[in-house]
C-alpha positions in Angstrom: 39.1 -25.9 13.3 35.7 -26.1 14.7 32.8 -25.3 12.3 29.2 -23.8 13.9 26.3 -25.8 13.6 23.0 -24.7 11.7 20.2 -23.5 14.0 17.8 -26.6 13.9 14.5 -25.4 11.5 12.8 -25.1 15.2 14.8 -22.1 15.9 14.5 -20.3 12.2 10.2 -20.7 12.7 10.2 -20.3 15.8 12.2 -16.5 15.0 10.0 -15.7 11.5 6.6 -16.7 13.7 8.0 -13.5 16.1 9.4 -11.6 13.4 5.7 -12.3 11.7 4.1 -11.2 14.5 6.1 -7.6 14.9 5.5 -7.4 11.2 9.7 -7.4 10.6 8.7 -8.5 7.3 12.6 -8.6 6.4 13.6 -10.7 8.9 10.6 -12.6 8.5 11.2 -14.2 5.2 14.7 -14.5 6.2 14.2 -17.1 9.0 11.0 -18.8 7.3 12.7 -19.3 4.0 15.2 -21.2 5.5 12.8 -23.0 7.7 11.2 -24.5 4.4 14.4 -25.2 3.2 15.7 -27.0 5.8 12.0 -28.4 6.0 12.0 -29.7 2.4 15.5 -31.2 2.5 14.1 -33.2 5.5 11.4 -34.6 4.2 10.9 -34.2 0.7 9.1 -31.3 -1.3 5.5 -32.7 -0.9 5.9 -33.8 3.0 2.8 -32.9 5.2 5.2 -31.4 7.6 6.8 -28.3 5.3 2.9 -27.1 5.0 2.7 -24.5 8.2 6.8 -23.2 7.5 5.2 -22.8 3.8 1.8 -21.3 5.0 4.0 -18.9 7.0 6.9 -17.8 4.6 3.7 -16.7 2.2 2.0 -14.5 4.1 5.7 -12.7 4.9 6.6 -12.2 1.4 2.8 -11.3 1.8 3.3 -8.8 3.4 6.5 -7.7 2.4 4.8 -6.9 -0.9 1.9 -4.7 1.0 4.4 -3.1 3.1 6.9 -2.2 -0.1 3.6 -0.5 -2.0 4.0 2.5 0.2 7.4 2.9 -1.5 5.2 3.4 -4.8 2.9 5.7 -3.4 -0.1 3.4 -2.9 -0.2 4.4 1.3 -1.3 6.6 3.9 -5.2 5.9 2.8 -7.7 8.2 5.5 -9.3 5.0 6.3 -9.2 1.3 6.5 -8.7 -0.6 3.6 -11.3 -3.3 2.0 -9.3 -6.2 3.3 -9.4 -4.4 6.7 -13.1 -4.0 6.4 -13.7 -7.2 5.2 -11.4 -8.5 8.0 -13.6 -6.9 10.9 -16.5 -8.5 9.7 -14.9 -11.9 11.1 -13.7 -11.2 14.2 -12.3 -13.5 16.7 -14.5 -16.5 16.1 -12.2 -19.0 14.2 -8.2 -19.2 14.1 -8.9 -19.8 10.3 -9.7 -15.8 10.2 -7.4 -14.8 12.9 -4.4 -15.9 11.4 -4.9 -13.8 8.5 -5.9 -10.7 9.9 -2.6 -8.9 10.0 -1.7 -9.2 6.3 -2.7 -6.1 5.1 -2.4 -4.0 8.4 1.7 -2.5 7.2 0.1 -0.4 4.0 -1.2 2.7 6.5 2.2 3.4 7.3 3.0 6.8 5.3 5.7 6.9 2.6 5.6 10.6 1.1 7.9 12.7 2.7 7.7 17.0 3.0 8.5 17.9 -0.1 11.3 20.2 -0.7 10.6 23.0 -3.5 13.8 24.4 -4.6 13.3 28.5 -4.9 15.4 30.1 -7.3 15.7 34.0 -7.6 17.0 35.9 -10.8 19.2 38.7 -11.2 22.1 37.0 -9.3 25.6 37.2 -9.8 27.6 34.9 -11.7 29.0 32.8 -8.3 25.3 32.5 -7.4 24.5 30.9 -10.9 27.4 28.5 -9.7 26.1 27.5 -6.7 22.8 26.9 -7.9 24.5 24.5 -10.6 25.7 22.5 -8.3 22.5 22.3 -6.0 20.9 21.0 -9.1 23.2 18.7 -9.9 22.8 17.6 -6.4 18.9 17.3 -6.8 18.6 15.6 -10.3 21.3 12.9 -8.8 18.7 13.1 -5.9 16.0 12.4 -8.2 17.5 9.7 -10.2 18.6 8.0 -7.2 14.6 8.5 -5.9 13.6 6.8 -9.3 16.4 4.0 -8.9 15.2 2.9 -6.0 11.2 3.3 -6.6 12.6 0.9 -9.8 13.9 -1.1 -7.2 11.3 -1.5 -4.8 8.8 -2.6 -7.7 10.5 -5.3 -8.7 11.0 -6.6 -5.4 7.2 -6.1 -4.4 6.5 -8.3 -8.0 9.3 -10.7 -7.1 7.9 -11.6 -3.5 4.1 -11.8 -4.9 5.1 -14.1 -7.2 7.4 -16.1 -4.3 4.4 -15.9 -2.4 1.8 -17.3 -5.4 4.3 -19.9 -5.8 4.7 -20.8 -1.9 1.1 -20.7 -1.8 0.3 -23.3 -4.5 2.9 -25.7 -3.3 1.2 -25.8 0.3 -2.1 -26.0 -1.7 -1.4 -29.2 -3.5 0.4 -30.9 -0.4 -3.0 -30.0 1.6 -5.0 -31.3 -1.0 -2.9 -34.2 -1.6 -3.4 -35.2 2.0 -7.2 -34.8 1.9 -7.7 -36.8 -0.6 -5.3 -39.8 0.6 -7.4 -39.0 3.9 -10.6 -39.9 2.3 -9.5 -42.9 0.7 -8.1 -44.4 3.9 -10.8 -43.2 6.0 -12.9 -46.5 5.9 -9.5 -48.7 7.0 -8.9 -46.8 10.5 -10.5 -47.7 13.7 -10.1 -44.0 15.5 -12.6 -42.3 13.4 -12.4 -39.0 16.1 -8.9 -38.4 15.5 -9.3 -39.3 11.7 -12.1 -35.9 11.7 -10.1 -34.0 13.4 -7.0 -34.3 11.6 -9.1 -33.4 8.8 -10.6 -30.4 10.0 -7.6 -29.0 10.8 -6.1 -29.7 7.3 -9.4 -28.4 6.0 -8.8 -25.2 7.3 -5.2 -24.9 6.8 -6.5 -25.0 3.0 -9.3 -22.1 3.0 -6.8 -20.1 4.5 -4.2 -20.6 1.9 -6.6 -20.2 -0.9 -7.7 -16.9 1.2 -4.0 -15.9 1.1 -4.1 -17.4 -2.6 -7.0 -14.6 -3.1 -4.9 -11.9 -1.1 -2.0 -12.7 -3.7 -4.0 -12.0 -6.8 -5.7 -8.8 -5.3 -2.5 -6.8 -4.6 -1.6 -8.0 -8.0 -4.6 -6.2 -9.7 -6.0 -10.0 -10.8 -9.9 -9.7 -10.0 -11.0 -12.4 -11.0 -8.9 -14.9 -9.6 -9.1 -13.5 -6.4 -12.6 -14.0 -6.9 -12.1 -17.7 -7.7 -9.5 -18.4 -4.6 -12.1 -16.4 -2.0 -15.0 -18.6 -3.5 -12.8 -22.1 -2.9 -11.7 -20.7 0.7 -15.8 -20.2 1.3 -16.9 -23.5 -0.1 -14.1 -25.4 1.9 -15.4 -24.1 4.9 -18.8 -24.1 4.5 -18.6 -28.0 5.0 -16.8 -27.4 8.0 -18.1 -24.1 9.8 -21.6 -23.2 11.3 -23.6 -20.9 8.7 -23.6 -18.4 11.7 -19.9 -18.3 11.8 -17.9 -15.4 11.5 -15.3 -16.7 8.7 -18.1 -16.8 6.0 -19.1 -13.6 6.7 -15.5 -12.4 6.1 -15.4 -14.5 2.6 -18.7 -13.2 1.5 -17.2 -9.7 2.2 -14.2 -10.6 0.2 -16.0 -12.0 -2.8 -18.5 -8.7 -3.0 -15.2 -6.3 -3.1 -13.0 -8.2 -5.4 -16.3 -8.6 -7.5 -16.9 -4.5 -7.3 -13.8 -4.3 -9.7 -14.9 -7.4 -12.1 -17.1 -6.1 -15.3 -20.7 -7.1 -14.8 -20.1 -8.3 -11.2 -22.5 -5.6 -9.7 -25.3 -7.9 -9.3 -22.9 -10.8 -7.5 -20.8 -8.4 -5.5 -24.7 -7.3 -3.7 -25.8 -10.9 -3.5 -22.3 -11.8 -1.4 -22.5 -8.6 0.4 -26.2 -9.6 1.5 -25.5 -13.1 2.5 -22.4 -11.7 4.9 -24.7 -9.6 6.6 -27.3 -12.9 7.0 -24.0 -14.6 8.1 -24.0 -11.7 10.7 -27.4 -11.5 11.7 -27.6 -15.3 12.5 -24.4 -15.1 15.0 -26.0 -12.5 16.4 -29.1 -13.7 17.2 -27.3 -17.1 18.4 -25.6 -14.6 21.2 -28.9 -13.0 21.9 -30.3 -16.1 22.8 -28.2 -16.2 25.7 -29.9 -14.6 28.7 -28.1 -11.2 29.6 -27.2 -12.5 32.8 -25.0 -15.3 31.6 -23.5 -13.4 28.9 -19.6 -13.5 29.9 -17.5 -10.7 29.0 -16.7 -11.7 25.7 -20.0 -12.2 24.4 -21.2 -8.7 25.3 -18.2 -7.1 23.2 -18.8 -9.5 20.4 -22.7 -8.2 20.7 -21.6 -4.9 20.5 -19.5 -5.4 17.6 -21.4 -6.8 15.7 -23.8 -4.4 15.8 -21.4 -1.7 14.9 -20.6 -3.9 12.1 -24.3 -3.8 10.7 -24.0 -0.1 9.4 -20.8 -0.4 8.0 -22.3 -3.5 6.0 -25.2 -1.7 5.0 -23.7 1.1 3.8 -21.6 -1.3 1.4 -24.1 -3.0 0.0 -26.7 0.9 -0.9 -22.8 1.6 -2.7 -22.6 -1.6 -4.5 -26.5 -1.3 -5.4 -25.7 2.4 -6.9 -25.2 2.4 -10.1 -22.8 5.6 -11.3 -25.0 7.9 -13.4 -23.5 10.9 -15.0 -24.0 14.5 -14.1 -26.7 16.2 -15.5 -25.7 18.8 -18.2 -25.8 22.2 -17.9 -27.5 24.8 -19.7 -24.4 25.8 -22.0 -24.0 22.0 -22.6 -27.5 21.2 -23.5 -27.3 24.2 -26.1 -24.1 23.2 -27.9 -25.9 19.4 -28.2 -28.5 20.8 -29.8 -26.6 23.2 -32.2 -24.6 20.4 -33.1 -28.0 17.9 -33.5 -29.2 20.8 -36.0 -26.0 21.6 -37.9 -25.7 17.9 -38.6 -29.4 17.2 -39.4 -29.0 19.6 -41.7 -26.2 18.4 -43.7 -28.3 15.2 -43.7 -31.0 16.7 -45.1 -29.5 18.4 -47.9 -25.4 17.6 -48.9 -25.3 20.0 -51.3 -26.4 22.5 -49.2 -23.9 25.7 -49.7 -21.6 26.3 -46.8 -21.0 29.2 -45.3 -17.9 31.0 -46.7 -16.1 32.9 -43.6 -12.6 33.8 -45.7 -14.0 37.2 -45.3 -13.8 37.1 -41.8 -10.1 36.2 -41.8 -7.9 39.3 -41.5 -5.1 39.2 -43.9 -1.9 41.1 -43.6 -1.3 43.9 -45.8 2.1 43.7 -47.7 4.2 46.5 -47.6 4.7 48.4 -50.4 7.7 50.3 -51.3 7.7 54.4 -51.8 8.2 55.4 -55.5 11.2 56.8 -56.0 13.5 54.4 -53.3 16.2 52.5 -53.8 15.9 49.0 -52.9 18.7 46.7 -52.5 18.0 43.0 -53.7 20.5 40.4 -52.3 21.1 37.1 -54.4 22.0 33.7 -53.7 25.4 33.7 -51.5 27.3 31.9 -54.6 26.9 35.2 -57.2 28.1 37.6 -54.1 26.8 40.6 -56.2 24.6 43.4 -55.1 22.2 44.6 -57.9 20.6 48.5 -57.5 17.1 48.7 -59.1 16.2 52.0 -59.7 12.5 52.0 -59.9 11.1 55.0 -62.1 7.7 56.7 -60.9 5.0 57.5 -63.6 5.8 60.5 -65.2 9.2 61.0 -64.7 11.2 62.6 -67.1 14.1 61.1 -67.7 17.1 63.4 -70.0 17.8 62.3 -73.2 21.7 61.9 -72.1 21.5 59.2 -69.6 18.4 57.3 -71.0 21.0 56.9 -73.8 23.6 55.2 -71.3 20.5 53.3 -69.8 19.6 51.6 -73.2 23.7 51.2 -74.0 23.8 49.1 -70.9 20.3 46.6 -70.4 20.2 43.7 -72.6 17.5 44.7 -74.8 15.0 42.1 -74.9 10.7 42.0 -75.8 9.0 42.1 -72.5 12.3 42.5 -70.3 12.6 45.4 -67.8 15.7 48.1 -68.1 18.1 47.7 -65.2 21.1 49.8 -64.4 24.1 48.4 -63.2 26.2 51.6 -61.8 29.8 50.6 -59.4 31.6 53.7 -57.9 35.3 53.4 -57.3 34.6 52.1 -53.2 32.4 49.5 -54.3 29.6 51.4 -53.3 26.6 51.7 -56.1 25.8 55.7 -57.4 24.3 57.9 -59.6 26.0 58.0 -63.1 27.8 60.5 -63.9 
């Protein structure tokens, strides 16, 4: 019996670099997770070559994470997003930038639905109330199965941002490993060019996965280590990039929005905003300087967007400089402050200053008082199970002497204890004596 062979780890990155591209996110980290794995068991966990199948299976669970936040409500923004801004700032100068660009493009796509009120009508029949059971059993199994999978889809956007962190970091320390065995053998080789160009290369594989580092930590909420990963991306590159490239300008955009959410990073988050549009500004004028006749095709729509670009920039940095002042009060508002600053200056002043009394303000309910002359039945606790008859006498009644006789005969006679009459007709029922 003939087993099928695995698909080489050519084939499996060759399909997650397509299924990357048409943003099948699913099918993505499918292929590229066993690429590395295959990749590692070839040539070790460390090995120079697992660092672009690792570089790649991150930004899928990337953006598997971005694309599964529309599940949790975070899509279906009315504009583009600061990554995307950020993004456009770098344009199509440097594959370092390129290669990132589509990470954060999958969180437009909508994810509420039409909702579906459910209308319910009183004064229908007993079949109706049925029905309408059963439609809300329906809904609330609905709902919990809504809930489940929201439940769901959380843990799995948290499980593949922490797949990609740790993805990340592992092609970080092989990069950096290599760099710095790089530097040490650099004196030793004879072909210097190659030698620089190997490390370029490897120097921007690394500012890209400490950009995708940063990426990482701001879909997790983390600030300030996004801050940290943008700022090692921009220093790597700084040594290796022109000052007028567009790359910077894109980092410098990054920083200043990551900072916008760190406490007390106004004042940095306008300084990196301010140095991206410099970055800008110098490419600019580096295209100018090319006479208009021998501008190709691509340098005129470059020109042109990077003008566009210039508002957009500006507007970000007046935002970042405006600081949030409240509202001013209002008339009512300003009058109740000062009430309250008086009532409580006062109490200052003087504590034993009387308080105003406003009991007599406070309508009290009347009790109801009983008709002289009625009969009022007085229930006791359940255990006795007797009824007592009070009969109350009004002022000035004259009672004859034949039944006040019977009346004394019957009360317990007593200093200070009121007469009762305890009368039982043959039914049970309480009347008159005879």
């Amino acid at each position: 019996m003939s087993t099928a062979a695995a698909p080489p780890t050519d084939d499996h990155l060759a399909r997650g670099i397509r299924s990357l591209a048409l943003k099948h996110w699913s099918n993505a980290c499918d292929h590229l997770a066993q690429a590395v794995e295959q990749a590692t068991a070839k040539y070790g966990d460390l090995a120079p070559e697992n660092v672009e199948p690792l570089i790649l299976y991150g930004k899928a669970l990337l953006g598997s994470a971005i694309a599964q936040s529309a599940v949790l409500g975070g899509a279906a923004p009315t504009g583009p997003t600061g990554e995307e801004a950020a993004s456009s700032t770098a344009g199509p100068s440097t594959s370092a930038a390129s290669t990132s660009n589509g990470n954060g493009q999958s969180a437009n796509a909508a994810a509420a639905g039409p909702s579906k009120p459910n209308f319910h009508f009183g004064g229908d029949g007993e079949d109706d109330d049925e029905d309408d059971d059963g439609e809300e059993d329906g809904q609330e199994g609905e709902q919990e199965g809504a809930d489940g999978e929201g439940e769901a889809a959380s843990g799995d956007r948290e499980d593949d941002l922490e797949s990609a962190f740790q993805v990340l970091d592992m092609a970080r320390a092989t990069l950096e490993k290599e760099l710095n065995g790089a530097a040490s053998l650099s004196e030793s080789k004879t072909e210097q060019e190659n030698a620089e160009k190997a490390t370029l290369e490897k120097k921007e594989k690394l500012a890209e996965v400490h950009r995708l580092l940063g990426d990482v930590a701001t879909e997790s909420e983390q600030f300030e280590p996004a801050v940290e990963e943008y700022t090692a991306a921009l220093e790597v590159l700084s040594t290796v990039y022109s000052p007028s490239n567009r790359a910077l300008s894109e980092l410098h955009m990054l920083i200043a929005l990551a900072l916008d959410f760190v406490p007390n990073g106004n004042d940095r988050a306008v300084l990196h905003a301010e140095k991206a549009k410099k970055v800008l500004l110098l490419k600019l004028d580096e295209l100018e300087a090319v006479k208009e006749g021998d501008r190709d095709d691509k340098t005129k729509r470059e020109i042109e967007d990077i003008k566009g670009l210039m508002g957009d920039v500006d507007m970000k940095i007046e935002d970042l400089r405006t600081v949030p002042v409240a509202p001013a009060p209002s008339a009512a508002d300003s009058a109740l402050e000062a009430f309250l600053r008086q009532s409580s200056a006062t109490l200052r002043a003087d504590p034993a200053a009387p308080v105003n009394d406003l009991s007599s303000l406070v309508k009290k309910k009347k009790k109801v008082e009983p008709a002289p002359g009625i009969i009022q039945e007085e229930v006791k606790e359940p255990a006795v199970e007797e009824n007592v008859i009070v009969i109350k006498k009004q002022e000035g009644d004259e009672v004859p002497d034949g039944k006040r006789k019977a009346d004394d005969d019957a009360t317990t006679v007593g200093e200070g204890v009121a007469k009762k009459a305890k009368v039982e007709g043959d039914d049970g029922e309480a009347g008159p004596a005879p």
